[in-house]
Residue, then its C-alpha position, 0 to 999 in steps of 0.5 A: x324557020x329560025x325566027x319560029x324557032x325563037x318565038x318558040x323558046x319563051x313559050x317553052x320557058x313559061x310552060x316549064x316554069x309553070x309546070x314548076x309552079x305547080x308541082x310545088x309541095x306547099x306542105x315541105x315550103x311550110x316546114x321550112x318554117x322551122x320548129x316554130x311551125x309546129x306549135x302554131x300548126x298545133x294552135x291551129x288544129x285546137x282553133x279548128x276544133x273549138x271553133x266548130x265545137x263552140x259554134x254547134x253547141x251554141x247554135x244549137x242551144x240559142x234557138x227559142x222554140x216560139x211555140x214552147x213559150x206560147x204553150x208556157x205562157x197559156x199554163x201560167x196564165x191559166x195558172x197552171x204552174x205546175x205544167x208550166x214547170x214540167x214542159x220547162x224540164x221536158x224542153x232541156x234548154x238554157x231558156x228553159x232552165x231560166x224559166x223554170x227557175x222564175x216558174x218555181x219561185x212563182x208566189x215569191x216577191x219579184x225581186x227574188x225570182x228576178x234574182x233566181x231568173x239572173x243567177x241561171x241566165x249568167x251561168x248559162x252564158x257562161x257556159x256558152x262562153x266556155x273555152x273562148x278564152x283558149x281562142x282569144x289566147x291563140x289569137x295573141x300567142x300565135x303571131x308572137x310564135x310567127x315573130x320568134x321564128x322570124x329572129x330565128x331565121x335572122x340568127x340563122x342566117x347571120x350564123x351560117x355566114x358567120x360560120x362558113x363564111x359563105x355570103x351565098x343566095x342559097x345561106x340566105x334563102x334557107x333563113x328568109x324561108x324560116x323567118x317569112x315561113x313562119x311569120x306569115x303561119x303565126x299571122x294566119x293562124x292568129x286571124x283565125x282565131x280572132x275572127x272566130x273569137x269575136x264571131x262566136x261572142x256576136x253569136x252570144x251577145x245576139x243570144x243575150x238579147x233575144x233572152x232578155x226580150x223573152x224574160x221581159x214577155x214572162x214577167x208580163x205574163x206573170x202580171x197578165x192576171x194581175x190586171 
């Protein structure tokens, strides 16, 4: 019986450890990181919402309506330049606007509506580049805030020693959560960011290239009649 009950002990200690475990407040283990974590949960929260605000934006005006350019093309080809140019306002699209601006310069050397044609495909991909700059910031600026908040939890330490005298685990701990704490917040936040950063750019330059086939295909329509 007495050997029963020692086996017993353990199993009691690992399901009241475990339970332990589990009721850990994640949300105060954090703000024990210090002050730091409050500007890198803030940087977090804008990562969040430029994240998916630039991401529904470009996604939504990336997409190439493959039957829009085919009625486009029949209009120009049938010299219908007019239509073409109305069915271009009524789309609403950044190709669309690049379009129309090489349809209404139809007539004029081609060195000038490749300049229009260029002068709009830069400013539509400037706009799907706005805000990213605030991304790439945050994926630089919140691991520096993880980093001064671990000198922080250093000092402390160092001054509750300093001041009580008291070389406890309890002294040192309250310093390891701050400096640890905030490190890892600055570090994740950070990686947010720069994935987010460089998978909104892949997202543009795939845009940029689709653009740039579908320019290509309104210049061989426009010499269609030519030949």
């Amino acid at each position: 019986m007495l050997f029963n009950l020692i086996l017993q002990i353990p199993a009691v200690t690992d399901s009241t450890a475990a339970a332990t475990a589990q009721s850990i407040n994640y949300f105060s283990l954090l703000l024990k990181g210090g002050f730091v974590v409050y500007p890198i949960l803030a940087l977090l929260l804008v990562t969040l919402y430029l994240s998916a605000e630039r991401y529904l934006f470009i996604k939504e005006n990336s997409k190439i309506d493959l039957g829009f350019l085919r009625s486009l093309n029949d209009n120009i080809l049938r010299g219908d330049v007019r239509t073409a140019a109305s069915l271009c306002k009524g789309t609403n699209k950044p190709i669309s606007r690049i379009l129309e601006k090489g349809i209404s310069r139809i007539g004029k050397p081609v060195k000038d509506i490749e300049s229009a044609m260029e002068i709009q495909s830069n400013l539509e991909i400037s706009k799907m580049e706005k805000n990213m700059g605030y991304l790439g910031l945050i994926a630089g600026v919140a691991p520096t805030l993880g980093f001064v908040g671990t000198i922080s939890g250093i000092i402390r330490i160092f001054y509750e020693i300093s001041v009580t005298g008291n070389f406890s685990i309890e002294t040192i701990s309250n310093g390891l959560y701050e400096k640890m704490i905030s490190s890892f917040s600055g570090l994740v936040v950070g990686l947010i960011a720069y994935a987010v950063y460089h998978g909104i750019n892949m997202m543009i330059d795939k845009f940029s290239i689709n653009l740039q086939a579908t320019v290509m295909d309104f210049f061989d329509t426009l010499n269609e009649p030519a030949r």
